[in-house]
SETOR-613347 format. One line per field, with one value per residue (C-alpha): y, x, z; residue number from 0; residue in three letters. Coordinates in Angstrom, 1 decimal, decimal comma. Layout:
N
py (Y | ...)
px (X | ...)
pz (Z | ...)
guse (NUM | ...)
vonu (ALA | ...)
end
This chain:
276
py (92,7 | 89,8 | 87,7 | 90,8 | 90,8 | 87,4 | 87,7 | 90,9 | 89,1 | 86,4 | 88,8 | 91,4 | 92,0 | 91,7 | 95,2 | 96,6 | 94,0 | 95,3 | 98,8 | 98,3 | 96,4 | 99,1 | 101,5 | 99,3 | 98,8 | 101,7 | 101,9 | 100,5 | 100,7 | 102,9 | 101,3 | 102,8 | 104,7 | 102,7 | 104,0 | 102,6 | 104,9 | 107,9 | 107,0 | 106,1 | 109,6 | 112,4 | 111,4 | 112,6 | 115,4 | 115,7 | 117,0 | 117,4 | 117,2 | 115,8 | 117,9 | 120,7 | 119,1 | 116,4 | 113,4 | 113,1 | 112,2 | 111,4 | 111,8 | 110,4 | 110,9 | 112,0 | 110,8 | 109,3 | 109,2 | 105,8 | 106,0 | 103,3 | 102,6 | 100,4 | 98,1 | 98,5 | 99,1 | 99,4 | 103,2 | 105,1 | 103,8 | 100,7 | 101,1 | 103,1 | 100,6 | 100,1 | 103,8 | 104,5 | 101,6 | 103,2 | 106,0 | 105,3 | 103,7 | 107,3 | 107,1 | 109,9 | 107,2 | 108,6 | 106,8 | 108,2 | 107,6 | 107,0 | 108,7 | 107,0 | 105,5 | 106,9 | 110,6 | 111,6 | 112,4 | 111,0 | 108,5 | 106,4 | 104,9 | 102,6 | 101,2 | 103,8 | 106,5 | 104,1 | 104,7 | 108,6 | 109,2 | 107,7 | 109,9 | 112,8 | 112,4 | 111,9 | 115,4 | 116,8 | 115,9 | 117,1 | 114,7 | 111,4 | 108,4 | 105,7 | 103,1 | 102,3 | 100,4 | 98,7 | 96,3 | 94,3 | 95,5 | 98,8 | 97,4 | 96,0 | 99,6 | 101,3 | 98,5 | 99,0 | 103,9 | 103,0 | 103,0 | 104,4 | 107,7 | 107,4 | 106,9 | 105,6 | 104,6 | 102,7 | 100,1 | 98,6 | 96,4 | 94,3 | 92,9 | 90,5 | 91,8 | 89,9 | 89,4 | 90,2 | 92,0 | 88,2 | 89,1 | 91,1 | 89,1 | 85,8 | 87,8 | 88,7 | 84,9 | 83,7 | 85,8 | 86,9 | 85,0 | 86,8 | 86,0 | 85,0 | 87,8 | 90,7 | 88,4 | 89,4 | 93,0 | 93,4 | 92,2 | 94,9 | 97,5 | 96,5 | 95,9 | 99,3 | 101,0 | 99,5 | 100,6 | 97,3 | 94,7 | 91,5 | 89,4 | 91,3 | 92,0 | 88,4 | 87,2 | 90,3 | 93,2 | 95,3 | 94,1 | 94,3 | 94,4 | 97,2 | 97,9 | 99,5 | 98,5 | 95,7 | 94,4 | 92,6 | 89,9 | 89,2 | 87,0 | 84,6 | 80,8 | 81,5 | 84,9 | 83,8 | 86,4 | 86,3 | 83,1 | 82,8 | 81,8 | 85,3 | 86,1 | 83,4 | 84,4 | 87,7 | 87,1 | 85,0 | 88,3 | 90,5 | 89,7 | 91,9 | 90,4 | 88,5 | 86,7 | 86,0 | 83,9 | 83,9 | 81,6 | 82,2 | 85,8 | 86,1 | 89,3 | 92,2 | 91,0 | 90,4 | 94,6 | 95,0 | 91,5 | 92,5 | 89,8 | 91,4 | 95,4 | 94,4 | 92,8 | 95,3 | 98,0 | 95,6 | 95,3 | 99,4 | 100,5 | 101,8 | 99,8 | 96,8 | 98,2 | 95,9 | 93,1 | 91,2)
px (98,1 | 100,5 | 100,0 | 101,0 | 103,9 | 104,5 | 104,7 | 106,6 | 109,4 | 109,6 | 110,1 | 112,1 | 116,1 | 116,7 | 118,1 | 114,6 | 112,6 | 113,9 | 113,9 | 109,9 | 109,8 | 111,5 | 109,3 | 105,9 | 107,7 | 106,5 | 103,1 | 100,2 | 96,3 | 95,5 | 93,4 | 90,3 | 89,1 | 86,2 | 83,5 | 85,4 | 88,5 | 86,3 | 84,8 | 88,4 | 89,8 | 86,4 | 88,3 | 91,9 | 94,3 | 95,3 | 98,6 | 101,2 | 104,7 | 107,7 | 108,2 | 105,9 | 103,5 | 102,3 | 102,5 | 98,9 | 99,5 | 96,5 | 97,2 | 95,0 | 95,8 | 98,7 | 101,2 | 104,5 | 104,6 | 104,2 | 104,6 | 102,9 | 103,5 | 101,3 | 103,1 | 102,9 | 99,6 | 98,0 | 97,1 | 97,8 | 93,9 | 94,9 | 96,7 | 93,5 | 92,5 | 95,7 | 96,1 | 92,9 | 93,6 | 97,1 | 96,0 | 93,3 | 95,8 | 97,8 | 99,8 | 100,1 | 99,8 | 100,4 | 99,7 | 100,2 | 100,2 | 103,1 | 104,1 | 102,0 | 99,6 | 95,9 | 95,8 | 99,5 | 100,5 | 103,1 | 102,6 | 105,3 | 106,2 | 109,4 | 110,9 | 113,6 | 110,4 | 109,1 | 112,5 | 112,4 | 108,9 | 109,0 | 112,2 | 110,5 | 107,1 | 109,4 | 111,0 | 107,9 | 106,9 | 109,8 | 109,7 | 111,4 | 109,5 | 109,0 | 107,8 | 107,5 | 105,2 | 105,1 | 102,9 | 104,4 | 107,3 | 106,4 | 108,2 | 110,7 | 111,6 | 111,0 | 113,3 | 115,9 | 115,6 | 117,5 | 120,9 | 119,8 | 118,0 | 119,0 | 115,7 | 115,6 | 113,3 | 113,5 | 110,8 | 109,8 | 106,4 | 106,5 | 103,3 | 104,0 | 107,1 | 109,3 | 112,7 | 113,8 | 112,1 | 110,7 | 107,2 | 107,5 | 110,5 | 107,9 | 105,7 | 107,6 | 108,9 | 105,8 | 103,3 | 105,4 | 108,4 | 110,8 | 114,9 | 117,2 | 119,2 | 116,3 | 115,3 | 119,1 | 118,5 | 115,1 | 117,2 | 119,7 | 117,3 | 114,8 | 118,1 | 119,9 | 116,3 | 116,9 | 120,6 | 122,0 | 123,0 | 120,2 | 123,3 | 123,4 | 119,5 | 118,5 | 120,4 | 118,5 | 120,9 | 117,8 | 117,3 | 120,8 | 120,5 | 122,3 | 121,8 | 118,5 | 116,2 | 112,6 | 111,2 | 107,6 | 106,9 | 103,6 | 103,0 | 100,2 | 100,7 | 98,1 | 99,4 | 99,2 | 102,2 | 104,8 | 106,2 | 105,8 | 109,0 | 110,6 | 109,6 | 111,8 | 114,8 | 114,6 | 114,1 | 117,2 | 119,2 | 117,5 | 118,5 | 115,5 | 112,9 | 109,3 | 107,5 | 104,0 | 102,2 | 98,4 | 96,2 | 93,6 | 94,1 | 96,1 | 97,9 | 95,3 | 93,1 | 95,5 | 95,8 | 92,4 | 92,3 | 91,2 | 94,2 | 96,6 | 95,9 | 96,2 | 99,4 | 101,2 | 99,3 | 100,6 | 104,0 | 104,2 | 103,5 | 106,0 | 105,4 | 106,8 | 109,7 | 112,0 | 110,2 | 111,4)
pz (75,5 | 76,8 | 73,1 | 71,7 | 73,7 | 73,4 | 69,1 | 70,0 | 72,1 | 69,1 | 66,0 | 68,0 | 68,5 | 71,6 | 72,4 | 71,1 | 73,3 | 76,1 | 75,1 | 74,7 | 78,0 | 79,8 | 78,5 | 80,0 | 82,9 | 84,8 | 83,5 | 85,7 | 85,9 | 88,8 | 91,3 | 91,7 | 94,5 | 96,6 | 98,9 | 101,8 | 100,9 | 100,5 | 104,3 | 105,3 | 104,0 | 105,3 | 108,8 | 107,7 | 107,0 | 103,3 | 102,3 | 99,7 | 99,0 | 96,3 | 93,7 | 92,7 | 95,1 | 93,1 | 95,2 | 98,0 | 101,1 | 104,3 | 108,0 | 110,9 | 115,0 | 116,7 | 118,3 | 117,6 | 113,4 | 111,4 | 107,6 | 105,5 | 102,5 | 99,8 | 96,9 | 93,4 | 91,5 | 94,7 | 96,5 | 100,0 | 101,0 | 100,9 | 103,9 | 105,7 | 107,8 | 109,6 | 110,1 | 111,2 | 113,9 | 115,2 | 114,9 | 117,6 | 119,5 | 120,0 | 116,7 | 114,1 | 111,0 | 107,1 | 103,9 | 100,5 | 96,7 | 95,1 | 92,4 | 88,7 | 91,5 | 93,1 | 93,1 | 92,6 | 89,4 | 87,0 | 84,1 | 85,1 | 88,5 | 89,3 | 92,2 | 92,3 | 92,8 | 95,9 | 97,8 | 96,6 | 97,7 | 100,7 | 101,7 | 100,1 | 102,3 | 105,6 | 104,7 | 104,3 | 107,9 | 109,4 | 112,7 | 113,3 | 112,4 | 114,8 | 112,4 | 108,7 | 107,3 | 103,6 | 101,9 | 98,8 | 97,1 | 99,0 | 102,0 | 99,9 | 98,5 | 101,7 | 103,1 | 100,1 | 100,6 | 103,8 | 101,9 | 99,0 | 100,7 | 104,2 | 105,7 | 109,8 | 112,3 | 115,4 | 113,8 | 111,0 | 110,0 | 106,6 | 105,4 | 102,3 | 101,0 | 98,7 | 99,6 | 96,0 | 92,8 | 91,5 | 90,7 | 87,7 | 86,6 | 86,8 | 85,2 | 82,0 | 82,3 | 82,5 | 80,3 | 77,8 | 77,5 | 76,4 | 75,8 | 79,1 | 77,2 | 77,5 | 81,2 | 82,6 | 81,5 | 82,8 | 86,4 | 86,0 | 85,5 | 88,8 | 90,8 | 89,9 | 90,7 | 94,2 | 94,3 | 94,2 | 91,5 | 91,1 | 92,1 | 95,8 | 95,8 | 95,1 | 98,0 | 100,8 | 100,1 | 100,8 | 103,8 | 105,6 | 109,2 | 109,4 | 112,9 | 112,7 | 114,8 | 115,4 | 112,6 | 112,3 | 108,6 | 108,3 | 105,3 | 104,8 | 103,4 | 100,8 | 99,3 | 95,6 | 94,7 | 97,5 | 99,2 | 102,7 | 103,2 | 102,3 | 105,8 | 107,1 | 105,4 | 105,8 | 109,7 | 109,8 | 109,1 | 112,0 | 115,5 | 117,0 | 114,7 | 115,2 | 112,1 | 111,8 | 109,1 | 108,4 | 106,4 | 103,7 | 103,6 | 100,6 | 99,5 | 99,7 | 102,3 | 104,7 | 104,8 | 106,9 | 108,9 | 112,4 | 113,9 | 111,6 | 112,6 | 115,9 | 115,6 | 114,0 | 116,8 | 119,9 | 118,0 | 118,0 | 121,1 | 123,1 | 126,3 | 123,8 | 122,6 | 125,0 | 124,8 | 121,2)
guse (0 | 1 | 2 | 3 | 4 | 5 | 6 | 7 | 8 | 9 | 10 | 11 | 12 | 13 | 14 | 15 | 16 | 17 | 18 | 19 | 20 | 21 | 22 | 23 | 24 | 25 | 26 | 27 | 28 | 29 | 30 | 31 | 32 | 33 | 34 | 35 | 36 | 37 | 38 | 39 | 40 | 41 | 42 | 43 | 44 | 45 | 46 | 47 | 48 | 49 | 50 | 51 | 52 | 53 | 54 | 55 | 56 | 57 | 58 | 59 | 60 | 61 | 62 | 63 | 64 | 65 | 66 | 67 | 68 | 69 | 70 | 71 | 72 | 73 | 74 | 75 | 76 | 77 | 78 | 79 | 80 | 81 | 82 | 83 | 84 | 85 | 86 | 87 | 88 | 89 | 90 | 91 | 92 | 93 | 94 | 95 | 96 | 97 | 98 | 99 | 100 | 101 | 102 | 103 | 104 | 105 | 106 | 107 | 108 | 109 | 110 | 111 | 112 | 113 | 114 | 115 | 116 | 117 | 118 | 119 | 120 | 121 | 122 | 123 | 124 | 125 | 126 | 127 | 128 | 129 | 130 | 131 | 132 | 133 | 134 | 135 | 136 | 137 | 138 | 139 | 140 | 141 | 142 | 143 | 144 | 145 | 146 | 147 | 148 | 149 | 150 | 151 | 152 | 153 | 154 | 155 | 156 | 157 | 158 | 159 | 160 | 161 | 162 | 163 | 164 | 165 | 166 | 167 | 168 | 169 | 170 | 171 | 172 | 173 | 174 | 175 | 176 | 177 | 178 | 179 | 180 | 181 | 182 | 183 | 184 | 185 | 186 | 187 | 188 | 189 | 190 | 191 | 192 | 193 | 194 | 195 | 196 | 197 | 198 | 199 | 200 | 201 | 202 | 203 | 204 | 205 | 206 | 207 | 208 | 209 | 210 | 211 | 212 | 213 | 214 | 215 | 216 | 217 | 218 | 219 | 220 | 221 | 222 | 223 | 224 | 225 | 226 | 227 | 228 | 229 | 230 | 231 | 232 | 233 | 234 | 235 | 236 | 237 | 238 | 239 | 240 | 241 | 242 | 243 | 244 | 245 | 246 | 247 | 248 | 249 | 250 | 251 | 252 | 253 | 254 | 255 | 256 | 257 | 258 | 259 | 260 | 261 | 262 | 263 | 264 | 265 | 266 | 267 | 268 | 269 | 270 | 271 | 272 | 273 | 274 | 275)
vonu (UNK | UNK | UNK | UNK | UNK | UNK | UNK | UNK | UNK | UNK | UNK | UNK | UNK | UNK | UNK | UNK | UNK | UNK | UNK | UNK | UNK | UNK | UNK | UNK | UNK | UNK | UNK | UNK | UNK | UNK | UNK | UNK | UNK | UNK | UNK | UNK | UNK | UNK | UNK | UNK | UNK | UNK | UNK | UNK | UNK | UNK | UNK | UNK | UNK | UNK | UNK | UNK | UNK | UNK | UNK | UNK | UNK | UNK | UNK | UNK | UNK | UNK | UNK | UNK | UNK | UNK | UNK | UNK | UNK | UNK | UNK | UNK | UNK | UNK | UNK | UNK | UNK | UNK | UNK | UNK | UNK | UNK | UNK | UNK | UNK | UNK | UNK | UNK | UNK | UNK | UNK | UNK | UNK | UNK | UNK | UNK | UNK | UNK | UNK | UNK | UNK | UNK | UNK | UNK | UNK | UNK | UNK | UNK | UNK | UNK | UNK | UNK | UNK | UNK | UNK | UNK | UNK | UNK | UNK | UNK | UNK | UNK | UNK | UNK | UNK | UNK | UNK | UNK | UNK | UNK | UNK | UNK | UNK | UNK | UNK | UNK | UNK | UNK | UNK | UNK | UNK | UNK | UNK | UNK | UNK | UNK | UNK | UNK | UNK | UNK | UNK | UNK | UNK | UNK | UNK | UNK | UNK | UNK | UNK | UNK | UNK | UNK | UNK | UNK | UNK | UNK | UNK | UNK | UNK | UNK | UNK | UNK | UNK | UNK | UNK | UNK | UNK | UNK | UNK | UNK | UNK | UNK | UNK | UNK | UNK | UNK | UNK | UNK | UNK | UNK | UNK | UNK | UNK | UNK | UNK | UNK | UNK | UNK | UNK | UNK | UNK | UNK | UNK | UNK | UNK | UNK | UNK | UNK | UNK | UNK | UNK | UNK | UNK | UNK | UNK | UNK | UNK | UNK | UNK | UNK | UNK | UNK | UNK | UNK | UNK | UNK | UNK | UNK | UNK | UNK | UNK | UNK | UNK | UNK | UNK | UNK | UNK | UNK | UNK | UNK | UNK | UNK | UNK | UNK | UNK | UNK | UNK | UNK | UNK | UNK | UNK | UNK | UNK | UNK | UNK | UNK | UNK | UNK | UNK | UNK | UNK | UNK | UNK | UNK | UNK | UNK | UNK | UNK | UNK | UNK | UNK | UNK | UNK | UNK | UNK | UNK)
end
């Protein structure tokens, strides 16, 4: 597919270039459902919400609510273990597919449906959410629906986020090399998804301070996708924030490492609130 691309980008005006990678944009392979998941999800609640229902949703425990959120091309069960673990610490933790991704339904997914669908699920609910949670760009976006949905919680975990929408511009750079001209457009469109323009985004806009809250980064120095040192920057800007970094546990696994779901569980509970 990416050589096709590639011959694409070379005999292609621009303005149709970008046209066809807009359209590809939003399409990804949906990631399959594993035993695991189906183990992970006999223990929950399913529900629905967004519109006409079609976006899945899986609750475990009660308590006060976290929301997590998985990045893009993944699924909700990604996120399982880490629920399953708060939620047997006295948390009510939800995950859920985003719409184009596991069992929700669309074709198409974007960043700009990240931000909605997280706002959409924590209407659904109807409570006040103590803690977010995103993986990937999915804590980017979450991150980014604060201004551009008005989401708010006390706390806020990251787990390998970028601090900007690079990935899929290295991507198009890299596989299928396409014009700075259709490059610059491919920016605009990623940074208007997220509310912001790619010269505001690239520098944090989406994570502004904005007086809201803790925050815990978690990245890992051998995340093949995301730099480490995102977490660094994007800690500079939060005065009530505490970064960890792992090793060997790249970008997925890092999801279910024991050190890593008990990090984010000490970091949550209320006892620890005043303590960063």
């Amino acid at each position: 597919m990416y050589g096709l691309m590639r011959t694409a980008g070379r005999v292609l005006p621009d303005r149709l270039m970008f046209l066809v990678m807009k359209n590809l944009a939003g399409i990804n392979p949906r990631m399959p459902l594993k035993d695991r998941d189906r183990a992970a999800l006999a223990e929950s609640k399913r529900l629905t919400f967004g519109p006409r229902g079609r976006n899945v949703a899986w609750s475990w425990g009660a308590g006060p609510l976290i929301i997590c959120m998985h990045g893009w091309a993944g699924r909700g069960t990604q996120m399982a273990p880490l629920a399953m673990h708060l939620a047997a610490s006295g948390f009510q933790a939800v995950v859920f597919d985003v719409t184009g991704h596991g069992e929700s339904g669309g074709r198409r997914t974007s960043f700009e449906l990240f931000t909605e669908d997280v706002a959409a699920l924590t209407r659904r609910l109807g409570r006040d959410v103590y803690a977010y949670v995103g993986h990937s760009a999915g804590g980017m976006c979450l991150m980014a629906a604060r201004a551009t949905q008005g989401i708010r919680a006390d706390n806020y975990v990251l787990i390998s986020a970028p601090r900007f929408p690079y990935p899929p511009v290295r991507t198009i750079r890299k596989l299928i090399g396409v014009s700075d001209r259709v490059l610059d457009r491919c920016k605009e469109l990623f940074s208007a998804q997220l509310g912001s323009t790619w010269h505001d985004i690239s520098q944090g806009a989406a994570y502004a301070y904005r007086d809201q809250g803790r925050l815990l980064l978690i990245y890992d120095h051998d995340d093949p996708e995301i730099h480490h040192s995102d977490g660094d920057k994007i800690a500079a800007g939060w005065p009530a924030s505490k970064l960890i970094k792992t090793r060997e546990l790249g970008h997925h696994r890092i999801l279910w490492a024991p050190d890593v779901l008990d990090n984010v569980t000490a970091f949550l509970q209320p006892a620890q609130v005043q303590g960063v």
